[in-house]
N, C-alpha and C positions, 0 to 999 in steps of 0.2 A: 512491649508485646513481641513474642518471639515471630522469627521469620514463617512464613508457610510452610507444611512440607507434608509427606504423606498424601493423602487421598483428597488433603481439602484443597490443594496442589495443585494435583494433576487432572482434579474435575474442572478447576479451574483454564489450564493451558488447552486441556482438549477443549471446551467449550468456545476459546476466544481463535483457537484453531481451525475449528469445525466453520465459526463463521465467518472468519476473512479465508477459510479455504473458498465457499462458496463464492466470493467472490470473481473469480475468473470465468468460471463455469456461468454464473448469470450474463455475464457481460458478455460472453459467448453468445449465449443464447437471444440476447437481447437486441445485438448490431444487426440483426436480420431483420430487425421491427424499427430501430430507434438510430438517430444520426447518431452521431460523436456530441456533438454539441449537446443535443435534446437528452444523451444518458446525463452527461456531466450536471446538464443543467438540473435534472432531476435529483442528483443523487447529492449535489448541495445546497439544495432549497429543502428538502425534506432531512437532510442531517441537523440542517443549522433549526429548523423549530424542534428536533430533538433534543440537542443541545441547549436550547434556548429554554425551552421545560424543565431539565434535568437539572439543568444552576438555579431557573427561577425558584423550584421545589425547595432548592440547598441554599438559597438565598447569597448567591455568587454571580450577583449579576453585574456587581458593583467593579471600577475599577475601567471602566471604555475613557481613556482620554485619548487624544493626538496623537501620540507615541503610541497607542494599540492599536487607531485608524490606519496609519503608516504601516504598523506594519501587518497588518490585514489584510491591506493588498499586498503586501508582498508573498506572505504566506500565503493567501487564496488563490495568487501568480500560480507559483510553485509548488505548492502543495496538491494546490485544488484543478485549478481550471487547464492546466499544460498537461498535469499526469492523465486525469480524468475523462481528458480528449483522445489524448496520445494511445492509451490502454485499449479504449473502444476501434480505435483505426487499426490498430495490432490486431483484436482476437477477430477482425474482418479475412485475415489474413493466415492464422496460424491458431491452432487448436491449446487449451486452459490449461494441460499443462506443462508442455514447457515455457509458456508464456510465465506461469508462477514462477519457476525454477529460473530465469534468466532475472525476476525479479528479487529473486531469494540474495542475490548476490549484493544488494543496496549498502552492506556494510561495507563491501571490497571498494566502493568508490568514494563511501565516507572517510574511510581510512586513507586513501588517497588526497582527496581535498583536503583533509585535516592535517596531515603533511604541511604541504603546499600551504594553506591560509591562517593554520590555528599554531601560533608560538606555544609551544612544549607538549603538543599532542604530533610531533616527528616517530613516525612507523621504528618499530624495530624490526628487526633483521628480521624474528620470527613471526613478526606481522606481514611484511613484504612477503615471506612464504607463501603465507597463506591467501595472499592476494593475488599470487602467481598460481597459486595451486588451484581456486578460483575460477581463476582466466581460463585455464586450462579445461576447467570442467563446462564452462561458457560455450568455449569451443565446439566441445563433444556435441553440446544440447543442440547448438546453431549449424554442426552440419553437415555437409552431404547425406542426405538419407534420413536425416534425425528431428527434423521436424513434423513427421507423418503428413505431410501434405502440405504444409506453411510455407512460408516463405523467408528471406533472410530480410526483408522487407521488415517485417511484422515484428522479427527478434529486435531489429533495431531503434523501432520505434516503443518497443518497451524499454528499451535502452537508454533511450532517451528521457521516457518518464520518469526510470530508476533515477537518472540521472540529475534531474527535476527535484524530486523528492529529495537528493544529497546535498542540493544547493541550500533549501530549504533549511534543513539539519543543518548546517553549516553557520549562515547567515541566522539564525536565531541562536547559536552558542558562542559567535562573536562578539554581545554584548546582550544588554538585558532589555528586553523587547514589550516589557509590561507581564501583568498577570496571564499565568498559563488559560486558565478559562475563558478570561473574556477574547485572548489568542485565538481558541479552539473556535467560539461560534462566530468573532470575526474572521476569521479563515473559511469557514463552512459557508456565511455569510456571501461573502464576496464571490467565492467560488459560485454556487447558486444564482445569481442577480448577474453575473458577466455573462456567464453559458447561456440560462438561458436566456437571455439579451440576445446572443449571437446564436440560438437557434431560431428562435422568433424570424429574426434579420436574414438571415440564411436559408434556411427552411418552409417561414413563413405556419401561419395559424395551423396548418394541415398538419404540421407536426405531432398536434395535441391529438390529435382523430386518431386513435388506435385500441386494439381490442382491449378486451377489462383482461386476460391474462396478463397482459402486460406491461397493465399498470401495475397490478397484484406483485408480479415480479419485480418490476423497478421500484416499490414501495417497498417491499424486503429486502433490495440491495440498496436500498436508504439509509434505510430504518436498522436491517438484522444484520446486515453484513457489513456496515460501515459505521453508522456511528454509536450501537451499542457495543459492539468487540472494542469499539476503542477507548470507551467508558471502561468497559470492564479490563482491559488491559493496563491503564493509568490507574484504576485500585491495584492492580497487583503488584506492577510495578512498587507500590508504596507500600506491599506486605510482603514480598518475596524478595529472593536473595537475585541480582544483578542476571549471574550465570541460570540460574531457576526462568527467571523472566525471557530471558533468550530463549528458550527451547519455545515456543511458539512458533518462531522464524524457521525451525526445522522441520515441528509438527504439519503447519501448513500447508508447505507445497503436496504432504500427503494427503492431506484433505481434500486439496484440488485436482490431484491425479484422481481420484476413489470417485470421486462426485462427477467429475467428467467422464469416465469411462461407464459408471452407471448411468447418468445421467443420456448425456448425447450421445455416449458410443463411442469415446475418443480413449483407444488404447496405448499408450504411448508405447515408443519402437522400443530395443533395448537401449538403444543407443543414447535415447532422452533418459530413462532412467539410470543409466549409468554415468553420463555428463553431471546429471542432479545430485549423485552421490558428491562425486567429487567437487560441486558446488558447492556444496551443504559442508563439505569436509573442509573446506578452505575459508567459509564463512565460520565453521568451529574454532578453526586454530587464531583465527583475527580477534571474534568476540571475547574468547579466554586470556586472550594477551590484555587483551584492553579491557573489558565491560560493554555489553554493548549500550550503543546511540538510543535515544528517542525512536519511539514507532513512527512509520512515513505512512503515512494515511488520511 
């Protein structure tokens, strides 16, 4: 089957765009109503029976031993329950989109770790460019003046998630960790059952007491913006070209500027979108040297 290309393509990348753009922009909107814990816990309790559906239907439910429990919590660690806290305590802080664009750079610290951990995935020279060129545009988004009202607080704690997410991508290409699916809803799994564990514990019953907008919302950043973009991302992946599949990572952060300025009113300075070029342009020159990684979501 030949690779994707043309319109069935780019209906494709916008649509997986448009929905992990929305992401930021909900989580925004949402830390006003919902702890750190109470989004997280939402947003992997209601992925993982999405997930759970989606294989039971394709009949891929087979394949949970020991070695996938392991590493289910590892990956629900790191994938799921660090990022998914982390993220929500950021947009407390700092407006959806440079929050995106600080996260757009997730390949400049995989390429880093993979250095450093993975034998024969060592940066070339035109890699380390781009990872400086990167840095640089990190800079511009994180500061003086260029957060519209955030704080360096907030940059750093999605910095930390990005950074979460890399360890992730790292510790699952270091050996072979079981079947990719039954990964995906033990990840979701785990993630969903800790949070909201530690909302419950933290927050207590009162957590669940809030308006129906808001569940509506946090049900579509479940369900629409988390784990069907990433359903449909892992088909493309397996029908489009490496470089084709990348261009998401670029498309997004404009999703999430467009959607937060319409949405809440959050106009970014020049200064953020200028920082996010050269973000974007430093995560181009890494992807094309290499391929890019695995989606972190």
């Amino acid at each position: 089957m030949p690779p994707l290309s043309g319109a069935a393509l780019w209906v494709r990348l916008v649509t997986i765009a448009a929905l992990w753009g929305a992401t930021y922009p909900l989580i925004r909107y949402l830390s006003a109503f919902l702890s750190p814990f109470a989004m997280a816990g939402l947003r992997g309790v209601l992925a993982a029976i999405v997930v759970f559906i989606f294989l039971w239907m394709r009949g891929g439910l087979g394949g949970v031993t020991r070695q996938v429990a392991v590493a289910s919590l590892m990956l629900g660690t790191f994938a799921g329950v660090l990022p998914n806290t982390l993220i929500p305590l950021a947009l407390q802080r700092m407006e959806a989109a440079p929050a995106s664009l600080v996260q757009a750079a997730g390949p400049l610290i995989i390429t880093l770790l993979a250095g450093l951990l993975l034998p024969g995935e060592k940066p070339t020279r035109r890699m380390l460019a781009g990872v400086g060129v990167g840095f640089f545009g990190m800079a511009l988004v994180v500061g003086s003046g260029g957060l519209g009202g955030g704080t360096a607080v907030g940059s750093a704690l999605i910095l930390a998630a990005t950074c979460s997410y890399a360890i992730s991508t790292i510790w699952i290409r270091m050996a072979p960790r079981g079947p990719a699916a039954a990964l995906a809803l033990g990840q979701q799994a785990v993630s969903g059952v800790v949070s909201g564990g530690l909302a419950l514990a933290v927050d207590g019953p009162a957590v669940l007491v809030q308006p129906t907008e808001v569940w509506v919302l946090g049900i579509f950043l479940a369900i629409f913006a988390t784990a069907i973009p990433l359903t449909l991302f892992l088909g493309l992946a397996t029908r489009a070209r490496a470089a084709d599949s990348a261009m998401v990572g670029y498309i997004q952060p404009v999703f999430a500027t467009l959607i937060a300025a319409t949405w809440l009113g959050e106009v970014p300075s020049w200064q953020v979108l200028a920082g996010g070029a050269v973000v974007l342009s430093g995560v181009a020159i890494v992807t094309t040297a290499r391929g890019p990684g695995p989606a972190s979501r």
